[in-house]
C-alpha positions in Angstrom: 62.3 125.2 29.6 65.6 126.1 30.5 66.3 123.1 32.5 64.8 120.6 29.9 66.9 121.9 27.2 70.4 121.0 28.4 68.9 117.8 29.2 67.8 117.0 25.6 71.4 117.9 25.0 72.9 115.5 26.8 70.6 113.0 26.0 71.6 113.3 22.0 74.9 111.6 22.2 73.2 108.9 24.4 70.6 108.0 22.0 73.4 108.3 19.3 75.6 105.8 21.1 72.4 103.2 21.7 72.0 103.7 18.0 75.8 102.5 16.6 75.5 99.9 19.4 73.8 96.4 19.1 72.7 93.9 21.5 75.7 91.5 21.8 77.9 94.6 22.0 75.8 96.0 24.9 76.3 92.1 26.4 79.6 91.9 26.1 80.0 95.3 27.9 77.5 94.3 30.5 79.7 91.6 30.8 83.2 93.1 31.6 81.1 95.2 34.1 79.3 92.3 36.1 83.3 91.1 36.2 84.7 94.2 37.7 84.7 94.3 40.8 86.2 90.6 40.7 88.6 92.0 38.0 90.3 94.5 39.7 90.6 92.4 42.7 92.6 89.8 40.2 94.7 92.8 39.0 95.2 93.9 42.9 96.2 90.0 43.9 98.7 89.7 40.9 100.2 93.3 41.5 100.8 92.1 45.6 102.2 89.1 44.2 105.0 90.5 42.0 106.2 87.6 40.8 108.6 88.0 38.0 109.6 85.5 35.0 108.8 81.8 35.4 108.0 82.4 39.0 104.6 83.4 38.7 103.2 81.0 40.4 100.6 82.6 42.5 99.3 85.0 39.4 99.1 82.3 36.9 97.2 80.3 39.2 95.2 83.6 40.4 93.9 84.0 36.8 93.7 80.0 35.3 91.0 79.8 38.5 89.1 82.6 38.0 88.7 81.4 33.9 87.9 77.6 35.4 85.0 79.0 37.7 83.5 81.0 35.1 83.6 78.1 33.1 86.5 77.8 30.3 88.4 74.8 29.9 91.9 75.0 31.3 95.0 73.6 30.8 97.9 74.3 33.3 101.8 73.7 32.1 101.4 73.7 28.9 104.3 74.3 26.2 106.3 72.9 29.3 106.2 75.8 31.0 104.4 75.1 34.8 103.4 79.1 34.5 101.6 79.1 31.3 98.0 77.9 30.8 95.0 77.8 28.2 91.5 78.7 29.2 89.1 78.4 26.2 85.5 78.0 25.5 83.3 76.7 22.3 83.8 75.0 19.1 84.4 75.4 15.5 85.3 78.8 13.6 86.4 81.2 14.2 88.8 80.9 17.1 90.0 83.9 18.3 92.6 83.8 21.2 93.6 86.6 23.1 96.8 87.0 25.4 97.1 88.0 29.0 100.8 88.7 30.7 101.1 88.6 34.4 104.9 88.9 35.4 106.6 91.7 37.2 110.2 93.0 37.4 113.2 92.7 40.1 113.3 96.2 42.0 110.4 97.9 41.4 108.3 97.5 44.7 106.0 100.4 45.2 102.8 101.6 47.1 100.3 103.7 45.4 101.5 106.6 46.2 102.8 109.3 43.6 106.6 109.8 45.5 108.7 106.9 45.4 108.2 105.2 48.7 108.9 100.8 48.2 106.9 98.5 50.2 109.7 96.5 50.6 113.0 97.7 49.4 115.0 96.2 46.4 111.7 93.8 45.9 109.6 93.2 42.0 106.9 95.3 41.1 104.5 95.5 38.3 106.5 98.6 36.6 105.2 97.2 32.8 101.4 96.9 34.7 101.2 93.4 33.7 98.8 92.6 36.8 96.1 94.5 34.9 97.1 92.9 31.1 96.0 89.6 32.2 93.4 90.1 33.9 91.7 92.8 31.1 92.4 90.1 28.8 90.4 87.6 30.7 87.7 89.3 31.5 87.2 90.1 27.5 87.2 86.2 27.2 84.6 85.4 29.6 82.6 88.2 28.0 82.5 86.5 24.5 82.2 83.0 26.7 79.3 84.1 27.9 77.7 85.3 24.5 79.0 81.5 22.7 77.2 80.1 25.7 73.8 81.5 24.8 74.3 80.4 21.5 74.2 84.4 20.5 77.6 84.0 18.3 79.4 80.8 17.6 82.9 79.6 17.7 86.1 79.2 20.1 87.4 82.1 22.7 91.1 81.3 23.5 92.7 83.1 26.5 96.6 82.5 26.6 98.1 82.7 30.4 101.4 83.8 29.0 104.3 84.2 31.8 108.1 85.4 31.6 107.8 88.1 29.1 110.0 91.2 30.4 112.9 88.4 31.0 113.2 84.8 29.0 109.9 85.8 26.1 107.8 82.6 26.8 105.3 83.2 23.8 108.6 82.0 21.4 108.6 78.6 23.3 104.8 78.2 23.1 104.5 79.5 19.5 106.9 76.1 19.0 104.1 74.4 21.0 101.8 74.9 18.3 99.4 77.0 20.9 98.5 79.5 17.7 98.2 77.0 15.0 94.6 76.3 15.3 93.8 80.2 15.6 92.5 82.5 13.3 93.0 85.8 15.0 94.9 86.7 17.9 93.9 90.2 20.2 96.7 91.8 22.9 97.2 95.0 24.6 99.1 97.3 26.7 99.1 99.3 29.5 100.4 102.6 28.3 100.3 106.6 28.7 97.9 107.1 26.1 94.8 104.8 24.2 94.8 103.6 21.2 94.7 101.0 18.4 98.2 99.9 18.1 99.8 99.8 14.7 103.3 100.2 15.1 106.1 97.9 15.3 108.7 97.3 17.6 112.3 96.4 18.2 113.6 92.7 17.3 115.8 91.3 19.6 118.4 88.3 20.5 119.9 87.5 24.2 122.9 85.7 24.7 125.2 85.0 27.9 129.1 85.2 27.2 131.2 83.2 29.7 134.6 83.5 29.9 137.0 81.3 31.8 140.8 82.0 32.7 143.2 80.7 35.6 143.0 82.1 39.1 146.0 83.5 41.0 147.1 85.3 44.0 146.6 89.6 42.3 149.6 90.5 44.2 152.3 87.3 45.0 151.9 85.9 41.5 149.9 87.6 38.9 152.0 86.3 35.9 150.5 82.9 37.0 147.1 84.3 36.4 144.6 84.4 33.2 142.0 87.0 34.2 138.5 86.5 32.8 137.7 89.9 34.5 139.8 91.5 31.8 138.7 90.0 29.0 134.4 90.8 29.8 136.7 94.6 30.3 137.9 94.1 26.7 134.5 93.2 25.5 132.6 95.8 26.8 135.0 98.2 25.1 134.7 96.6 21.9 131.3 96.6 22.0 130.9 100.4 23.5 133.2 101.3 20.8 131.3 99.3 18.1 128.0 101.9 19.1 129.6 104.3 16.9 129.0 102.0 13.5 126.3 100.2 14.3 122.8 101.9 12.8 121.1 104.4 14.6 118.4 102.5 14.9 120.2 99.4 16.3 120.6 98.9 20.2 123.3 97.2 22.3 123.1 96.3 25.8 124.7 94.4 28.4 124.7 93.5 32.3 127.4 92.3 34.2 126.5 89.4 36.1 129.8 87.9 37.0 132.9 90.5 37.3 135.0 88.5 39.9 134.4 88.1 43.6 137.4 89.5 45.5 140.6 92.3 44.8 142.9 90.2 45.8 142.4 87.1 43.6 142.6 87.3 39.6 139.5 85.9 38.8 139.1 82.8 36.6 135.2 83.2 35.9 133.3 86.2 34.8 130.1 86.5 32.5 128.1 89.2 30.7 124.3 89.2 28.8 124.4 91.0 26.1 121.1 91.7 24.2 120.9 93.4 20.4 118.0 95.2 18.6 116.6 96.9 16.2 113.5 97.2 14.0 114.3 95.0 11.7 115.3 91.4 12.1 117.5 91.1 9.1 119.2 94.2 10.3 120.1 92.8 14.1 121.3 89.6 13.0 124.6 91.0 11.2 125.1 93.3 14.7 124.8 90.1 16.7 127.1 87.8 14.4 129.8 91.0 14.8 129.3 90.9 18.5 129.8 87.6 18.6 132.7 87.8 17.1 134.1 90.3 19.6 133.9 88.3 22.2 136.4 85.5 20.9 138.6 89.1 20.2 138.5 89.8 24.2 139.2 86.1 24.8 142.3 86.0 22.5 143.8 89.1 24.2 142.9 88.0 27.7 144.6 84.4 26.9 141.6 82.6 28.3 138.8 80.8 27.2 135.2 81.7 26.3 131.4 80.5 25.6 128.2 82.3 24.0 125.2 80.8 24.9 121.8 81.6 23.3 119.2 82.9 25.7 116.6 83.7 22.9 115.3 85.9 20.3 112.3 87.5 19.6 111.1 89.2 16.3 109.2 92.7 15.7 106.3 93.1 15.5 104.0 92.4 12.3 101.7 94.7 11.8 98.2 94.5 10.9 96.0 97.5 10.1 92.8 95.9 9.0 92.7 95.0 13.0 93.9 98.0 13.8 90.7 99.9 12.5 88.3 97.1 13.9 89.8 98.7 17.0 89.8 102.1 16.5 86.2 102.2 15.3 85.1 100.2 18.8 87.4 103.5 20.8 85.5 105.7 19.0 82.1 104.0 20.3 83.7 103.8 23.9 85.1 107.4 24.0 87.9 108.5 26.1 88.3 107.5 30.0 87.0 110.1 32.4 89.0 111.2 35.9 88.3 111.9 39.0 89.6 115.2 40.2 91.9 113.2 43.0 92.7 111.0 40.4 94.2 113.6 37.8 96.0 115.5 40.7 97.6 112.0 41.7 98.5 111.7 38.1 100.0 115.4 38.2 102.2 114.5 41.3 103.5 111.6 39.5 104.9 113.7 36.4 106.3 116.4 39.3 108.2 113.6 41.1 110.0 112.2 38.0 110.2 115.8 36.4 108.0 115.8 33.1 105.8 118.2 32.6 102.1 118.2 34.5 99.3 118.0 32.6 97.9 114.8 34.1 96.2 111.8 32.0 96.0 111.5 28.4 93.1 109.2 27.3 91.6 111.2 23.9 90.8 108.7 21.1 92.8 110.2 18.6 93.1 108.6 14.4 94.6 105.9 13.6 98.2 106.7 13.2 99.7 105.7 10.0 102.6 103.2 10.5 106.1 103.7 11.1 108.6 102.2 9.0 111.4 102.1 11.7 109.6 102.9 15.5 111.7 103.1 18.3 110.4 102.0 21.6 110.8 98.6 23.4 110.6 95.1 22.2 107.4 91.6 23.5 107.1 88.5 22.6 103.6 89.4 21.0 105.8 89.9 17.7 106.6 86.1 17.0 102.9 85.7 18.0 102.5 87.6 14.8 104.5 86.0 12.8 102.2 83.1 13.1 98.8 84.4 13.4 97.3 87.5 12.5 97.1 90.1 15.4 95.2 93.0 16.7 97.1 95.2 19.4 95.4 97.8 21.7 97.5 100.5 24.0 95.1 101.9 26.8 96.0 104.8 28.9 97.1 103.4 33.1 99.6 105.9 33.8 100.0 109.7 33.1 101.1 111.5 30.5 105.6 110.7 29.4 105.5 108.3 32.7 108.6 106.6 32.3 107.7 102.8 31.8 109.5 100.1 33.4 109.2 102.4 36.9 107.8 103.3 39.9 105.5 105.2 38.9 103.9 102.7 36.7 104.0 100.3 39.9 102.1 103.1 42.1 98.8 103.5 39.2 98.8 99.9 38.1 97.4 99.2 42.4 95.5 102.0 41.6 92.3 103.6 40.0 94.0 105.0 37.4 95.4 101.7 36.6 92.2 100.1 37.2 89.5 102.5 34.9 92.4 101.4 32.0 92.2 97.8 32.4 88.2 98.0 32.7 88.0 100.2 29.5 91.0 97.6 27.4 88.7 94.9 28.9 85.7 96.3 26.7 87.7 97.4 23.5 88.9 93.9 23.2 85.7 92.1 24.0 84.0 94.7 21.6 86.7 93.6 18.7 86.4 90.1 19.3 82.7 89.9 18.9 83.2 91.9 15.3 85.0 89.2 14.3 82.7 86.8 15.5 79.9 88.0 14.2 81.6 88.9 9.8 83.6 86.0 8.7 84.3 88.7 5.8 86.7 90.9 8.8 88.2 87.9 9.7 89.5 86.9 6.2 90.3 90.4 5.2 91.9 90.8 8.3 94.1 87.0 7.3 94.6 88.4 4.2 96.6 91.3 5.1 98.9 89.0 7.1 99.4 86.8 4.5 100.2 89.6 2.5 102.3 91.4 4.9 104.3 88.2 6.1 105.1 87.4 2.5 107.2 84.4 1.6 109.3 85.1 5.2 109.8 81.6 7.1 109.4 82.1 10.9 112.1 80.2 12.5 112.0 80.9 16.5 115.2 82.0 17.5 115.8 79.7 20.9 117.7 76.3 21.5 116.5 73.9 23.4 113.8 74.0 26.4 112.8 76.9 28.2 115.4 78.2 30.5 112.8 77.8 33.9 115.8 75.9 35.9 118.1 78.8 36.0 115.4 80.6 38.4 
């Protein structure tokens, strides 16, 4: 008897679980694991690659095949952007689409190891573990592919191969497309240091390049001859550095250098700076970035030389949608928390020792729903003028330890990983499981349109770019 009890035990939340569960969610889940194996190795091929903004190549093509043999209708280049694709399957209402990212940054290469140790040094690497968003996100459209194939629900699956998103924000050029118009709800994740259903913002944003142009001269035999643009990007970056002080606290300047000058000895005639402004709200930013604007004709007056702003782009925050966000937390809460492996949480552990946070490994628990920030810090995607056009549901899934610092190594070494992998597995069946809700109650999927409409309000969405996609510059 005393063996048989603990048994019985264990078998309680099982049978509960079968209970909340029905058949297409059990197929959809069955799904995502047939797809593993062939999943990961997607993630694994797009992490080697590292390919960053517009020259993903390799991954888009890695993941536009994979969606082609398992039989979704792709389209390669579209929005005219050769890295972006559509993969979609079905007909009629209700489409839901789903995004999947795949581009890494400059300087992050990294093996899976938990000390920083670059397969090839000053090379990209997946520090944002965008080799496992894309590939997550596909496998949760071939699962609901799968079920519209059998004729168990009915409708259109829309996976979105969305490239250049840590650099030029491709999304705002194929929102202009019309790639969302057609779509009733749109689903997107993260990789992240903890899981849950994302209903927070984030940060708005605008890039811009500021050129400025002078007359060159010998530094030493005839300065008085020269007009330095070096001193006037000097002048802006004071202004600006000073400007920090009135700006909000929530607001955000920053700038890199690009072009300071190439030699002491000449007084350089060319130099040029991108500057990028933020904050949570859009109406906020845009006054910072008219002011900064302004500063740079300032430098240019007092350096005697001449100047150019060019738009890079812009990308709103995000709009949030809490109707979703509770589809989603209600499917967590039927998938429970990700389990490690013992090797898995030390390897997590050594991670938080070598970039000094504190070690108490992974941090997967499925906690509420959060209620929503009215000014979050954090970063800034492209997802946000997704949804400005369409409502969307957004999911953050545990791939790293606990206060990793994004953007990192460390990210790099658990996205080629297990611990990167079990997270994109698990996002892979959240999503699947949310779409198929909304497949199967036409009533979620109005009440879910509803609070966008209501949210959005009488706000025009006006993408903030001009002209065509800057994929030449690369």
């Amino acid at each position: 008897m005393k063996k048989t009890i603990p048994f019985l035990l264990l078998l309680v939340p099982l049978m509960l679980f079968s209970q909340k569960m029905g058949k297409n969610k059990k197929a959809v889940l069955a799904s995502v694991e047939k797809h593993k194996e062939h999943l990961i190795q997607l993630s694994d091929s797009i992490w080697a690659l590292a390919e960053i903004a517009f020259e993903e190549s390799q991954s888009s093509e890695v993941l536009a095949s994979y969606a082609e043999k398992n039989g979704l209708k792709v389209t390669r280049g579209v929005a005219n952007i050769p890295t972006a694709f559509t993969a979609t399957y079905g007909s009629g209402k209700p489409v839901i689409s789903i995004l999947g990212e795949f581009d890494a940054l400059p300087g992050l290469s990294q093996k899976t190891v938990p000390v920083k140790n670059p397969i090839i040094e000053g090379a990209p690497g997946h520090g944002c573990g965008h080799n496992l968003f894309g590939a997550a996100s596909l496998g949760s459209a071939i699962a609901i592919k799968e079920l519209i194939e059998t004729g168990k629900i009915k409708g259109t699956v829309k996976f979105l191969g969305t490239p250049a998103e840590e650099k030029y924000f491709a999304k705002v050029w194929m929102v202009e497309a019309g790639l969302w118009d057609d779509v009733d709800v749109n689903i997107s994740w993260h990789p992240g240091a903890n899981t849950e259903a994302d209903v927070q913002s984030g940060l708005s944003l605008i890039d811009f390049i500021v050129e400025f142009y002078g007359q060159a001269a010998h530094a030493s035999a005839d300065p008085w001859n020269g007009r330095s643009a070096s001193d006037a990007l000097e002048l802006y970056t004071t202004g600006m550095n000073y400007y920090r002080e009135h700006i909000k606290p929530t607001s955000r300047i920053h700038y890199h250098i690009q072009d300071g000058g190439q030699v002491v000895n000449v007084v350089p005639d060319y130099s040029k700076i991108w500057v990028r402004v933020r904050d949570p709200k859009r109406e906020v930013m845009l006054p910072t970035y008219e002011q900064v604007k302004k500063m740079a004709e300032g430098a240019a007056i007092m350096a005697n030389v001449e100047y150019k702003i060019s738009l890079v782009s812009g990308i709103y925050e995000m709009l949030v949608n809490r109707s979703g966000g509770e589809i989603m937390q209600r499917n967590l809460e039927l998938l429970g928390p990700i389990t490690y492996t013992d090797e898995e949480t030390t390897f997590g552990k050594a991670i938080q020792k070598a970039t000094g946070k504190p070690e108490v490994g992974m941090d997967s628990k499925i906690n509420p729903l959060r209620e929503t920030q009215e000014l979050p810090g954090g970063g800034s995607t492209d997802v946000g003028d997704v949804s400005w056009n369409v409502a969307n549901i957004n999911l953050s899934v545990t791939t790293a330890p606990k206060d990793t610092p994004w953007h990192s190594w460390a990210v790099v070494a658990c996205g080629g990983m297990s611990i990167g992998h079990k997270g994109m597995i698990y996002a892979s069946k959240a999503m699947a499981m949310t779409m198929l809700d909304l497949f199967e109650s036409p009533k979620l999927v109005e009440k879910v349109k509803e609070e966008f409409r209501t949210r959005k309000g009488d706000v025009v969405y006006e993408a903030m770019i001009d002209g065509p996609p800057p994929i030449s510059e690369n």
